[in-house]
C-alpha positions in Angstrom: 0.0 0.0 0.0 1.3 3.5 -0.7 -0.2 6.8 0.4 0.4 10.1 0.5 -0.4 12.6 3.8 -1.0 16.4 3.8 -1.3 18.4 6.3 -2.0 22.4 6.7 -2.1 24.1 3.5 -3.9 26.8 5.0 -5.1 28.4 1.4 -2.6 27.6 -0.5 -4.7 25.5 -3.4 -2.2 25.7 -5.9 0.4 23.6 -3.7 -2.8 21.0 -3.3 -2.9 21.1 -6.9 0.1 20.3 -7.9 1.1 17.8 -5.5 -1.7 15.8 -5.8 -2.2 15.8 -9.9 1.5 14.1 -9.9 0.6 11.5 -7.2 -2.6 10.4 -8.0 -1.8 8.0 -10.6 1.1 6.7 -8.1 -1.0 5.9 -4.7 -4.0 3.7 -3.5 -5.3 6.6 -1.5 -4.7 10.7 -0.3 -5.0 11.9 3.0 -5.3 15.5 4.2 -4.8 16.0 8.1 -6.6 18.9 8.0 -6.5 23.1 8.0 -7.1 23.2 4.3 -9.0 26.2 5.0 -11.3 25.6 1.5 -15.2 23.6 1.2 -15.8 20.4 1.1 -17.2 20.5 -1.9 -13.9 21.7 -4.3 -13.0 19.4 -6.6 -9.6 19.1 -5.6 -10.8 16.7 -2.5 -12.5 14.4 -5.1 -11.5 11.2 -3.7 -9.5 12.3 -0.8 -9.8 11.6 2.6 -9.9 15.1 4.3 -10.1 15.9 8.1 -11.7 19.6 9.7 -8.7 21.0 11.1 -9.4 23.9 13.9 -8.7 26.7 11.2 -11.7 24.9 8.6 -14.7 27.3 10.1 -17.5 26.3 8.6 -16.3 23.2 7.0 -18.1 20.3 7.0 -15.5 18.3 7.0 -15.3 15.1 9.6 -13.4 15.3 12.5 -12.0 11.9 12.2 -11.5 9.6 9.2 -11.2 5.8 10.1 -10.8 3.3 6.7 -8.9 0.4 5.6 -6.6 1.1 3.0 -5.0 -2.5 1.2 -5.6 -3.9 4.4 -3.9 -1.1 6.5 -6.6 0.1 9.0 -5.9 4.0 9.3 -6.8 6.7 11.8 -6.8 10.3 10.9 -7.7 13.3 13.1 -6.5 16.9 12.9 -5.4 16.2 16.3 -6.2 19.3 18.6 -9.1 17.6 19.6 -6.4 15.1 21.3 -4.2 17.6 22.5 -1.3 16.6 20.1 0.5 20.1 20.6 1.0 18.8 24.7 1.0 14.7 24.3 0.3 12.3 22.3 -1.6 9.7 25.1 -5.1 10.8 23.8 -4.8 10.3 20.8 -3.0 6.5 21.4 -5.9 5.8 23.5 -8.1 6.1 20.4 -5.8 5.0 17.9 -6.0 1.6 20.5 -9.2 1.8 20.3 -10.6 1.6 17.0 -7.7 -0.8 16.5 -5.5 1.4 14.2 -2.0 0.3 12.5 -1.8 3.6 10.7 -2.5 6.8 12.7 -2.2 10.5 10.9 -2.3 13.7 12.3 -1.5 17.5 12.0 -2.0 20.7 13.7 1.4 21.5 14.9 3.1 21.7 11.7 6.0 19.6 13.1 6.7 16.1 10.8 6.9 13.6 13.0 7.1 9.8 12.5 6.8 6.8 15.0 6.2 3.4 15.8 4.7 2.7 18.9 3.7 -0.5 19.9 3.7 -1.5 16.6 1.4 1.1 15.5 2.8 3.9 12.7 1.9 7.6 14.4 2.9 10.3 11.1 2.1 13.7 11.8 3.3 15.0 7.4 4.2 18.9 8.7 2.6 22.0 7.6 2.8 22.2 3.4 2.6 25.9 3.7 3.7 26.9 7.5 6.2 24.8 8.6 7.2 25.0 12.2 10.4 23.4 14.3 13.4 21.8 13.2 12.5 21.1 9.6 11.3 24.3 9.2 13.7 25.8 6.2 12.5 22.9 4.4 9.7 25.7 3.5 6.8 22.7 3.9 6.6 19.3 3.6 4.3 16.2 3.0 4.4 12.3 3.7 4.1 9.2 1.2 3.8 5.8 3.2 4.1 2.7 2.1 3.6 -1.1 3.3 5.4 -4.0 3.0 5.2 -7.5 4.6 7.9 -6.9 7.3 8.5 -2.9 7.0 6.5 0.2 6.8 8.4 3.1 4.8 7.7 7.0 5.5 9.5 9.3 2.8 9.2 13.1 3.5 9.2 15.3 0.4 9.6 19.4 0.3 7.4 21.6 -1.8 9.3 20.8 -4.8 8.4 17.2 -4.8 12.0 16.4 -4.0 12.4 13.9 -1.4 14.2 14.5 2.2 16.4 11.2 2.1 17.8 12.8 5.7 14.5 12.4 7.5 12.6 9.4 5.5 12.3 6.3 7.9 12.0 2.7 7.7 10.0 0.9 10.7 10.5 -3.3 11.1 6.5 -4.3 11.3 
């Protein structure tokens, strides 16, 4: 299975746009963690799985996504409504919960990747406002992808080049 995972465009369409017309031939699914800041109803989100972020006012976005993927069951929240920015315990608790291998978040605009218990916690960064160390990146985005005994998470910059310094490889 290979996805990719957004997170906090905040506006900026065209970025959408163009990262998602070159991988949508190239993935089994899209996944947008949230503060989009545009409608449900835009094109762009045909097939994607989007998430209402706490900058989407108005939108009637979901605030949690929860789907099987090629047999990878996958969690996504915005994750302020788990208090992501302070720990990450809430939103394990859930992830346990609903039984999740594959759990994707935003909101602090930090990429982060994780396996926990054998479960895969991503967090993509902001596209558009990056925050912390990776910051001069100028925004980044997540493909995943499954194998049998590894799970692969590849960060990528705004010019679709990927960040071989901060992709990972987790041992299932």
């Amino acid at each position: 299975m290979r996805i990719l995972v957004i997170s906090d465009n905040h506006g900026d369409r065209e970025i959408l746009q163009t990262i998602f017309s070159h991988y949508r031939p190239e993935v089994d699914a899209i996944f947008h963690c949230g503060d989009s800041e545009m409608t449900m109803d835009d094109p762009l989100f045909n097939e994607v799985s989007v998430v209402k972020g706490n900058n989407d006012f108005g939108a009637a976005f979901p605030d949690e996504v929860d789907k099987v993927v090629a047999g990878e069951h996958i969690f996504m929240t915005h994750g302020d409504l788990y208090g992501v920015s302070m720990s990450m315990t809430r939103l394990d608790l859930k992830a346990r919960e609903v039984e999740a291998n594959i759990v994707l978040y935003g909101h602090t605009h930090r990429l982060a990747a994780e396996m926990v218990q054998k479960r895969l916690y991503v967090n993509p960064g902001s596209i558009s406002l990056p925050r912390g160390e990776y910051a001069s990146l100028g925004g980044t985005y997540a493909i995943i992808e499954t194998f049998d005994d590894k799970i692969a998470v590849d960060f990528y910059d705004r010019g679709l080049n990927r960040v071989s310094s901060i992709s990972q490889q987790f041992t299932r």
